[in-house]
N, C-alpha and C positions, 0 to 999 in steps of 0.2 A: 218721603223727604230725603233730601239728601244730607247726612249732616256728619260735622268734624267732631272729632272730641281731642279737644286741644290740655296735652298734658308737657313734663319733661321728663327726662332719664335723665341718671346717670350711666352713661355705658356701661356694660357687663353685669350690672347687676339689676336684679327682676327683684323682687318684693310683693308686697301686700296690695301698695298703687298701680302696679304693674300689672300686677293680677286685675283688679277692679277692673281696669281700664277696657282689657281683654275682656271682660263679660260683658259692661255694657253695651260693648260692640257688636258682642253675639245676642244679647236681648232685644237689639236695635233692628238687627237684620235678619232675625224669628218673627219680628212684626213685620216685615213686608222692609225697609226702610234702607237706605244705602249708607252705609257707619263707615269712616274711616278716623283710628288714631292718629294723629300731627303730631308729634313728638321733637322737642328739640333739646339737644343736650343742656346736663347743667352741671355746671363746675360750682363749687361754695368756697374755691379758696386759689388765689389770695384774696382778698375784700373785692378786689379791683376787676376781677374776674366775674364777680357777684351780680356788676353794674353792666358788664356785656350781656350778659343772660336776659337781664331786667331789656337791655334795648332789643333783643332778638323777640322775645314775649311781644313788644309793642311794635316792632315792624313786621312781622308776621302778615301776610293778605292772605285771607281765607274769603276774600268776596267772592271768590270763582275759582274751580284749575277745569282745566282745556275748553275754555270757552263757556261749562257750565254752573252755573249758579247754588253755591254752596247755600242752602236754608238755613242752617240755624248751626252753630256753635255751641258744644257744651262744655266749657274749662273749668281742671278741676286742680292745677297746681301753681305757685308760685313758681315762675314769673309768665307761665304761660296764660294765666288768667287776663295779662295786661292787653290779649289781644284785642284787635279793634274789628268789630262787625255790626251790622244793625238791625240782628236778631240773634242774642246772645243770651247763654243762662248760665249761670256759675252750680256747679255741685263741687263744692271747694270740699277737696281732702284734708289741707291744712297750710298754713301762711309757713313763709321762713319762720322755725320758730326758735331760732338763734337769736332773731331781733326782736323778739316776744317774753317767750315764759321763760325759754332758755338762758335767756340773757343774762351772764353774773350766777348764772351756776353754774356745779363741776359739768355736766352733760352740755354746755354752750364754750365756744371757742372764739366766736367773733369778736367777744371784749378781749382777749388778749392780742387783737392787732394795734400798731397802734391809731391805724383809722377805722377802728371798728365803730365806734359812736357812730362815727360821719355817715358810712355803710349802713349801718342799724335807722339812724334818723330818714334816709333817703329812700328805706324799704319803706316804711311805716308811713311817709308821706306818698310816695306815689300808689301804695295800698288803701290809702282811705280816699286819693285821688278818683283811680283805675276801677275799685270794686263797685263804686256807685254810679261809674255807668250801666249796669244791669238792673235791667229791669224785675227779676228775679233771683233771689240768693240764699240757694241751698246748700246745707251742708251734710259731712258723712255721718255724724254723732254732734249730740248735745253738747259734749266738752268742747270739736271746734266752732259751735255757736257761742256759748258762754267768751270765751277768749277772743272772739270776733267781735261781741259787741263790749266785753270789756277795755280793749285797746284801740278798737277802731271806732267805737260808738255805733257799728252799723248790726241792722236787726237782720236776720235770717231763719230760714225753717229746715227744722233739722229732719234728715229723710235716709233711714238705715236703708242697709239692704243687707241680702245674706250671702254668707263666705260661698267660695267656691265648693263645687260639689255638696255643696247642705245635703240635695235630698238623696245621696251617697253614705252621708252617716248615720251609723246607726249605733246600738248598744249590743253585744253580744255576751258578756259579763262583765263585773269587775273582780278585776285582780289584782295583783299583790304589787302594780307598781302603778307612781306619781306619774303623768308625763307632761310633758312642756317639749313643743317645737314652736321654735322659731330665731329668727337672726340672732345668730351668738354676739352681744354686743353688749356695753359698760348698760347701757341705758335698758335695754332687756332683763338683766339683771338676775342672767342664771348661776349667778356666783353663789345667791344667798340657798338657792335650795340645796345647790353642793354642800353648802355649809350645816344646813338641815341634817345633813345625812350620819353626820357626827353624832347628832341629838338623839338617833331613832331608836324606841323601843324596841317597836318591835320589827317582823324580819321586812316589813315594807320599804319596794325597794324606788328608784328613781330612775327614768329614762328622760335623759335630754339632745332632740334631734333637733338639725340645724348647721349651719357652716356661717363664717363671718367672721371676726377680728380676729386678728391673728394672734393680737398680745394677750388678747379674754380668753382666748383657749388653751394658753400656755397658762393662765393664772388660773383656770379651770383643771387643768392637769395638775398642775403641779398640788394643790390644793390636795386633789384625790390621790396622789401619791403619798403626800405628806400626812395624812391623817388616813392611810390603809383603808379606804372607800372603795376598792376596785371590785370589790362584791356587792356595794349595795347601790352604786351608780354608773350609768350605763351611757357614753354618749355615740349616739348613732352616725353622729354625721347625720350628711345630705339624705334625703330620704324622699321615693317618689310619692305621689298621691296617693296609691293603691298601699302603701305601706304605712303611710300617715293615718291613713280609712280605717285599719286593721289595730293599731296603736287604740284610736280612739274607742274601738268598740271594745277592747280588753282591757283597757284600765281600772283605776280601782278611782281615779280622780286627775283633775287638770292641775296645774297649777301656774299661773300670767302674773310672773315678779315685774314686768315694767314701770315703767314711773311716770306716772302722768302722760298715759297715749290717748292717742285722739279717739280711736273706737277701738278696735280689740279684736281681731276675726277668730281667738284661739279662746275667747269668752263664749263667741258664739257657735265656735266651729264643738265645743266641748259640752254644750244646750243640746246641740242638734244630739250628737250621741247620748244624750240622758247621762251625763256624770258631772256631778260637782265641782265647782270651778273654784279655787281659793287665790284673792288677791289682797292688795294691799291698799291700806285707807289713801294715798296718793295716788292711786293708780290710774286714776284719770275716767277717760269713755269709763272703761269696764264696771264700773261704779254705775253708768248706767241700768248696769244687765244686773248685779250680782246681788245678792239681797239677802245680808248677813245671818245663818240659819237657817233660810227657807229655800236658797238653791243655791249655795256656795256657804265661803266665810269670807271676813274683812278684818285682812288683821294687820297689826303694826309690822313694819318691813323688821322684822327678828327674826332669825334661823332657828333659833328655842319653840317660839311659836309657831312657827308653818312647821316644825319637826312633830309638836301635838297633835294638828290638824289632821296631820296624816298617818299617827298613830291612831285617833281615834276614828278615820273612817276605816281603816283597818281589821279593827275591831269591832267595826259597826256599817256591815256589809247594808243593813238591810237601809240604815239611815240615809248612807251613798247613794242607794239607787233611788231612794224617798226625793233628795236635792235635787238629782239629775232627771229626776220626772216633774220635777217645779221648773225644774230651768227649761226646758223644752216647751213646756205650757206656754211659758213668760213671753217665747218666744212666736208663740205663733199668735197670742193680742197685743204683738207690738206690731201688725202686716207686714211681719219680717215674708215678703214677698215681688218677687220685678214685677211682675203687673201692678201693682201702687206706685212703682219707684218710676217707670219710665212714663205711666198714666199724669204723673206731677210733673215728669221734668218738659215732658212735650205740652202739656195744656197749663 
């Protein structure tokens, strides 16, 4: 088959979607299959800019390019989802969700315009418009099912799949440091482990790798300067995959401060190596995966607490590796596997 996978970008920056996108691509055309990403940009601000996106999503033709006949469509972002075709599947990553969860919290911006209602009201109607013409509708994680049919009323099936390079990771020991990569950002929320670092017994230490806000990482600096951290917290910056690989297999534990995300890939990217993931009772997907005790912990968003957490796997090497080999189990009876993922999204 020939088929598009209709997503958008924001230019310059790759991510977690970015990523996904690039695999299913490569999974599609390891089975014999002809994949091409359609990408169109997306701006989120000013409101008014919101509403060009939304019409680029719905004039989109994907019925053909150069005479031959594109089979099947599979879109998986807001506003790209609004495309029109007549054999179409949704494996939705996640809606705007400024006009959603976000809405009227600190992590949302749209209410501070002052046509952001207007914008928020016109997502949410042309989204329970647009998604119900698919005949099938998949999601990446349980939480963007739940918030799908919470606000939009509509039912879907929720269909994981596994981080980039999974069977790349592995466990080589744990050791004496926390680690967390991923987009430095308010909403990621690697301010509170910094703040952890304050708390720590003992000599366990913190690595956090990653590049993103500009203003998060000056308030991440300054923090470790001001409370003389620069020996127990470590930030890598950008960092390739083969050193990301190497991070996970020596650690002593993960730890995913986000706030209510859709799925997690540093929940499961942290299973695959066998080491204990600790998150926060908001945290969203990752709540999914984690299962307080028996392959991770779940604890209240405090710096006190996650500072215990990782004193006591510290002290408690053998309990670590106990978590990290539940969390990998957990992992392979969820068919965290592309052969179930693309078996569902093509039949």
């Amino acid at each position: 088959m020939r088929i598009a996978i209709a997503t958008v970008q924001v230019p310059f920056i790759k991510g977690g979607a970015e990523i996904l996108c690039d695999m299913l691509k490569d999974e599609l055309i390891k089975r014999g299959h002809k994949a091409e990403i359609i990408s169109i940009p997306f701006k989120w601000y000013p409101p008014e800019q919101l509403e060009n996106c939304m019409m680029m999503g719905r004039m989109m033709d994907l019925s053909e390019t150069n005479g031959e006949k594109i089979d099947l469509v599979i879109a998986t972002k807001f506003p790209a989802y609004y495309v029109k075709h007549d054999n179409k599947v949704m494996w939705l990553m996640h809606q705007h969700r400024q006009a959603y969860d976000l809405w009227g919290t600190q992590y949302g911006d749209l209410q501070n315009f002052e046509n952001g209602e207007e914008i928020r009201d016109l997502i949410r109607e042309c989204d329970n418009k647009y998604i119900k013409e698919y005949k099938k509708v998949f999601t990446i994680a349980g939480q963007t099912t739940k918030r799908l049919k919470e606000f939009n009323g509509i039912d879907s099936i929720t269909l994981y799949h596994p981080p980039l390079n999974y069977e790349k990771l592995h466990c080589e020991s744990y050791g004496d440091y926390v680690f967390y990569a991923s987009r430095i950002d308010p909403i990621k929320r690697q301010i509170l482990l910094v703040e952890a670092a304050k708390y720590l017994k003992t000599d366990a230490k913190i690595v956090i790798a990653g590049s993103g806000s500009k203003s998060e990482l000056e308030l991440i600096d300054k923090t470790i300067k001001e409370n003389h951290l620069e020996k127990k917290v470590t930030m890598a910056g950008f960092i390739s995959e083969e050193e990301k690989i190497n991070y996970y297999a020596n650690c002593l534990g993960i730890y995913f401060g986000a706030y209510n995300e859709d799925y997690g890939y540093i929940t499961l990217e942290g299973f695959f190596a066998e080491k204990p993931v600790i998150v926060h009772k908001d945290a969203g997907g990752p709540l999914e995966f984690v299962e307080d005790g028996f392959n991770g912990y779940v604890i209240d968003s405090d710096p006190k607490l996650i500072a215990e957490k990782i004193d006591h796997l510290y002290e408690n090497r053998k309990e670590a590796e106990k978590l990290g080999k539940n969390g990998r189990q957990s992992l392979i009876e969820k068919h965290m596997d592309w052969d179930y993922v693309i078996d569902q999204l093509l039949n």
